[in-house]
N, C-alpha and C positions, 0 to 999 in steps of 0.2 A: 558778350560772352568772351573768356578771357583761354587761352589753351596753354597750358604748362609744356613744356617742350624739353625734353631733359637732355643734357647733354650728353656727351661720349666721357666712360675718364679716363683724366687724364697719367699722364707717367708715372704718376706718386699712386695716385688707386691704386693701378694696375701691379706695382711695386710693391704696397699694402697686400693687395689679394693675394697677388704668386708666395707670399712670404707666409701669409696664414695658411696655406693651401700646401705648404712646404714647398714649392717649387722647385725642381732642379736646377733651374737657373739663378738661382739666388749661390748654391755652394756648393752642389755636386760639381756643377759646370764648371765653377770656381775652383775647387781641388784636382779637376780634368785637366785645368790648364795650367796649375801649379806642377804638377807631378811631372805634368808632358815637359814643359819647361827644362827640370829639372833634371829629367832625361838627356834631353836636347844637349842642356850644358854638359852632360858628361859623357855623352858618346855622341856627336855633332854628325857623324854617319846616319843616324837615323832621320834626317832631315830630306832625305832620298828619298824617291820612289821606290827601290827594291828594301832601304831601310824602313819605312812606314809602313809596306807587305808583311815585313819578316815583326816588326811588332805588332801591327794589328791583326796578323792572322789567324793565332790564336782567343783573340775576343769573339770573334763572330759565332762558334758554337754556343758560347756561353752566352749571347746574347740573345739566341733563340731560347734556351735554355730556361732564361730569366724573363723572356716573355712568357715564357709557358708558367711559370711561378707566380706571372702578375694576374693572370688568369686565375688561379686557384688562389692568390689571397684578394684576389676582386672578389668573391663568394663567401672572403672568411675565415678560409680555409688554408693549408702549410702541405704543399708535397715535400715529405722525408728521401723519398723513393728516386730523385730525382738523378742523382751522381749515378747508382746502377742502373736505374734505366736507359740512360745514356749512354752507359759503359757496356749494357745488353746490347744496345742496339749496332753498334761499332764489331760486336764480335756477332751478329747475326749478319753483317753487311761484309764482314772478311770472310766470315766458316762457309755461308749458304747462299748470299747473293750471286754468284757466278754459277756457283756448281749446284745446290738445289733453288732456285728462282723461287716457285711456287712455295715450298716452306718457307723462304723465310718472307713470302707474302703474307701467308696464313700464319705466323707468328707476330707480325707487325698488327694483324686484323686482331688476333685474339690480345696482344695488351691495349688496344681502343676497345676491347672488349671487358676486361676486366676494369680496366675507369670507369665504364658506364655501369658496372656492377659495385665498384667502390662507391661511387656518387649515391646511389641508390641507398645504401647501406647508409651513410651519413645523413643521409634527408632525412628516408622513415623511419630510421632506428637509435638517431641523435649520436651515432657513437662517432667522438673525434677523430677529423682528418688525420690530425699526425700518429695518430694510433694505426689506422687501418696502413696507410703509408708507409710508416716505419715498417708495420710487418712485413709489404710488399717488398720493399728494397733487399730483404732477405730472400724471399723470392726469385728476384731477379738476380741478385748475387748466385743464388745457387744453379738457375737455368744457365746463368750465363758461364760458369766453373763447368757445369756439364757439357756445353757444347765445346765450350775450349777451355780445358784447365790453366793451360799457358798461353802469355798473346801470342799471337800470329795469326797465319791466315792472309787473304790479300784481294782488297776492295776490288771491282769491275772497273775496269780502264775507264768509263764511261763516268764512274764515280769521283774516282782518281782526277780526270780532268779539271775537273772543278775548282780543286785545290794548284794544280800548275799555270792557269790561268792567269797570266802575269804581264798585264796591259803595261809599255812602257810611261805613259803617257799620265798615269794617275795609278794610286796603287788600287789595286781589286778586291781587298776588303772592306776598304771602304765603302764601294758598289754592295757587298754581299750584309756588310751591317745596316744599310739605310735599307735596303730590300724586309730587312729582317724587321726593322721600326713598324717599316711602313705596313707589312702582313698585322703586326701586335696594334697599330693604330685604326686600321678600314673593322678589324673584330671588334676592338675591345670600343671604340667610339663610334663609328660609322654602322657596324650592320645591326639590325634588330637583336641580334642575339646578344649583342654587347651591353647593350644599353642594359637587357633583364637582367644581365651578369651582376652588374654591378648595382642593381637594384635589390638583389638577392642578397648582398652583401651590407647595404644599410637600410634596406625597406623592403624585406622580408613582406609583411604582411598586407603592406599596400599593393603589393605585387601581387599576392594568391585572392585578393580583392576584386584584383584587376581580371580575374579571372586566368593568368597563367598559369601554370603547373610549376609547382618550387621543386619538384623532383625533375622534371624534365630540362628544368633549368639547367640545377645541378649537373645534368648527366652532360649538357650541350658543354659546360662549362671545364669539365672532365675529361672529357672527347677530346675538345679544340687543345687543351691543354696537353695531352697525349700527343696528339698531332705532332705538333712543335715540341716535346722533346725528342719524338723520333727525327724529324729532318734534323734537330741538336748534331743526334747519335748517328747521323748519313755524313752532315759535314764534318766532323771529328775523323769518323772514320776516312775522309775524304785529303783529308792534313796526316793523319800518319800513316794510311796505305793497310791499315792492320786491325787487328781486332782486342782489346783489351778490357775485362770486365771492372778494372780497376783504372781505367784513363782518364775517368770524369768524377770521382769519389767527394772531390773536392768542391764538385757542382752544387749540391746539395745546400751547403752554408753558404755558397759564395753567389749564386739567384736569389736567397731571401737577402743578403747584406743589399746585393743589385738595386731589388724594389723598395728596399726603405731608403738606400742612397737616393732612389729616383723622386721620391716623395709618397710612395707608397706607406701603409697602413697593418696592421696586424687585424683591425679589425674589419676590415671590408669595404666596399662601396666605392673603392678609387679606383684606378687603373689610369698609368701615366706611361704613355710606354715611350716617348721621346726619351724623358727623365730616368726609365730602366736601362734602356740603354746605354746613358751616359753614364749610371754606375756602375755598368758593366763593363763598359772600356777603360774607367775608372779603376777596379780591380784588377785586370789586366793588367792595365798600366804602372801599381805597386810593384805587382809582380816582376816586371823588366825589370823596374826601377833598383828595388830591392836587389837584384840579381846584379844588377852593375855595379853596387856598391860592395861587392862580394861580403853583403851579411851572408853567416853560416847558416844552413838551411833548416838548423833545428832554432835557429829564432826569426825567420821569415814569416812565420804563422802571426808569431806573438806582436811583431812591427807591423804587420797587416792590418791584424783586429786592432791595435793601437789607433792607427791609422780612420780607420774605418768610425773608431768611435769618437775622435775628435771633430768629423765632419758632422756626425749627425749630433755631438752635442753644439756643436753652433748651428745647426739648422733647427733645437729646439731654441736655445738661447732666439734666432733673430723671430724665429713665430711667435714669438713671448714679447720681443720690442714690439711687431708689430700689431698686437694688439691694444 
């Protein structure tokens, strides 16, 4: 009797697979360490620990941000809603955190409340995510103009800390963005609930087979998702001390570029949240980038998405070699 015994593979598979799989590491990764590069060369300050703080501090919202987006397109699905909600949550965390506590608990309860009511509505009644979504984002634009027309307002010292935390020794955002992977990696890979997520997302039916509930899924998926843009809109609010319903507007475009930088998908099933990550610090890092080069700020948009589409047409180009 003879036993076939297969072996591991090797570098070039593995090289193969990440490439069909789009993996960030083939060219997000790649354009992470161009940009940063390029950075580096032209303002050599940032090579510091207090310089590495003051550019990566503003990634780390946005990275939560875009975990919560890999979440809702692991299902399928596009939060629109995403920039005011973020931007709600910053001016519930300046207007009411200090002075009414319990409201703006019960405000944070009620929009994981309304996801699990959006989800619902998507499941049983087929109507598009970015539909219900977009409405929402008016919504919160509007609660959030009611509570404070104008930003201000002024986080809880407690909050505030968070953001002054400025360890000599390594910069502390780096700490708060691997924290942030790792929460988007034990959900979306490691707990049960992850796995149905993204099951939901490209085997739908072998899932409600299996005897799950594709509503309940849904809602788990919407929840978690909510979750993490709120702490988004905790640490935002925790970096500028204030409240602003228009401080994150930009989130919105720049979490879905995030997950398709990361290798993520439009249609569902994946969820890569190392790879979200890196296109999140990614976009950030334009953003410096762009800012040192003093382009004027009415064409930083336009060099961004420039930017942004040249990576992922070489990340279609090498999945196309590699097959």
């Amino acid at each position: 009797m003879s036993t076939t015994i297969s072996s591991a593979p090797g570098p070039r598979e593995r090289l193969r697979a990440g490439a069909q799989n789009g993996s960030p590491a083939l060219l997000s990764f790649v354009a992470l360490a161009v940009i940063f590069a390029i950075t580096a060369s032209l303002q050599p300050g940032i090579l510091s620990v207090p310089g590495l703080t003051l550019m990566l501090m503003s990634s780390v919202p946005l990275v939560l941000a875009a975990q919560a987006q890999m979440i809702m397109m692991s299902v399928g699905d596009i939060d629109l809603s995403v920039g005011y909600l973020v931007g709600l949550v910053t001016v519930i965390a300046a207007r009411l955190l200090a002075d009414a506590p319990l409201i703006a608990v019960l405000l944070v309860a009620g929009i994981l409340a309304v996801y699990a009511v959006l989800a619902y509505v998507v499941q049983r009644h087929g109507v598009p995510s970015i539909i219900v979504t977009l409405g929402m984002s008016f919504v919160w634009l509007g609660i959030g103009l009611q509570i404070s027309p104008t930003p201000g307002g002024e986080t809880p010292a407690w909050l505030s800390a968070i953001s002054q935390w400025r360890p000599t020794s390594f910069p502390a955002p780096i700490v708060l963005i691997a924290l942030a992977t790792l929460l988007g990696w034990f959900i979306s890979r490691r707990a049960k609930v992850g796995m149905r997520i993204r099951a939901l997302g490209s085997q739908a039916p072998t899932l409600e087979k299996a005897g799950v509930s594709l509503v309940g899924t849904r809602i788990s998926a919407y929840v978690i998702a909510a979750g993490l843009l709120v702490l988004a809109g905790l640490l935002l609010a925790s970096q500028t001390w204030s409240g602003d319903i228009n401080s994150a507007s930009e989130f919105t475009l720049m979490t879905i570029a995030a997950v398709i930088l990361g290798g993520g998908t439009f249609s569902g099933g994946r969820a890569l949240p190392v790879g979200v990550t890196i296109g999140a610090v990614t976009l950030g890092l334009i953003t410096v980038l762009l800012s040192l080069i003093n382009l004027p700020s009415s064409l930083q948009s336009a060099a961004q998405g420039l930017i942004v589409l040249a990576v992922l047409a070489g990340r279609i180009i090498t999945e196309r070699i590699a097959r």
